[in-house]
C-alpha positions as CSV (number, residue, x, y, z in Angstrom):
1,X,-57.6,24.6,71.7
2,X,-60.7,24.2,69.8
3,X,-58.3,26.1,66.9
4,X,-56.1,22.8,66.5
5,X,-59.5,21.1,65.9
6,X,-59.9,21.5,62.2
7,X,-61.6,18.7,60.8
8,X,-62.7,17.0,63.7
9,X,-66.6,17.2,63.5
10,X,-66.8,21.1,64.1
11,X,-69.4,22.6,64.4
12,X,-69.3,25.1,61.4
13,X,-72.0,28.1,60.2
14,X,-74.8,27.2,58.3
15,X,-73.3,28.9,54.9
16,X,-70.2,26.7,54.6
17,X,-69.8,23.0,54.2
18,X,-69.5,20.2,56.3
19,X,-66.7,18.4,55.3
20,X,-66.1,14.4,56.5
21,X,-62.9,14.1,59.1
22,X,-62.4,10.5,57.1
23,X,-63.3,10.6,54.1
24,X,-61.8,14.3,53.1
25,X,-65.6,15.0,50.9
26,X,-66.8,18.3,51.3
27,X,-70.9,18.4,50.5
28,X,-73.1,21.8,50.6
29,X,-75.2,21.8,53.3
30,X,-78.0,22.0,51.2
31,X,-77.4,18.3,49.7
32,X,-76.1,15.9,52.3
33,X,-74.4,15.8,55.6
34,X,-71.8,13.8,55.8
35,X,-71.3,11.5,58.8
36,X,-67.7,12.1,60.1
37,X,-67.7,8.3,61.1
38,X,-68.8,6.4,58.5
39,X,-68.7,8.7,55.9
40,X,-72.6,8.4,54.9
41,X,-74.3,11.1,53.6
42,X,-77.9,12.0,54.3
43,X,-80.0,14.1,52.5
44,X,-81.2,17.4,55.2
45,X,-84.6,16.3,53.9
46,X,-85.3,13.3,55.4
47,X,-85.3,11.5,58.7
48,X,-82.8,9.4,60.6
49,X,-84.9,6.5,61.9
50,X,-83.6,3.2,64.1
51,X,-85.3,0.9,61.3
52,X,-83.0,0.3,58.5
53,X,-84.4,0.4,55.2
C-alpha cells in the first residue's frame, strides 16, 4: 500500500530529495523543503514561526 504512494508527501531518507506532490520540483535537502501543499520552499536553516513576515 504505502508502495502505490509515490509522490504523496513520503517520507524519504535524508540523502535524496524531497520532491513537491504539486508542483513536480525536486530540491536537495540541503536547500529547501518544499511544502507538498502550497509548493513553498523553506530554507532547513531557519524557523517556521505563526508571525508572517
Amino acid at each position: 500500500m504505502a508502495e502505490e504512494k509515490k509522490n504523496d508527501g513520503t517520507i524519504k531518507p535524508l540523502d535524496t530529495h524531497i520532491t513537491s506532490a504539486d508542483a513536480g520540483e525536486v530540491k536537495p535537502l540541503d536547500t529547501h523543503i518544499t511544502d507538498v501543499d502550497t509548493g513553498e520552499a523553506k530554507p532547513l536553516d531557519t524557523h517556521i514561526t505563526d508571525e508572517q513576515p
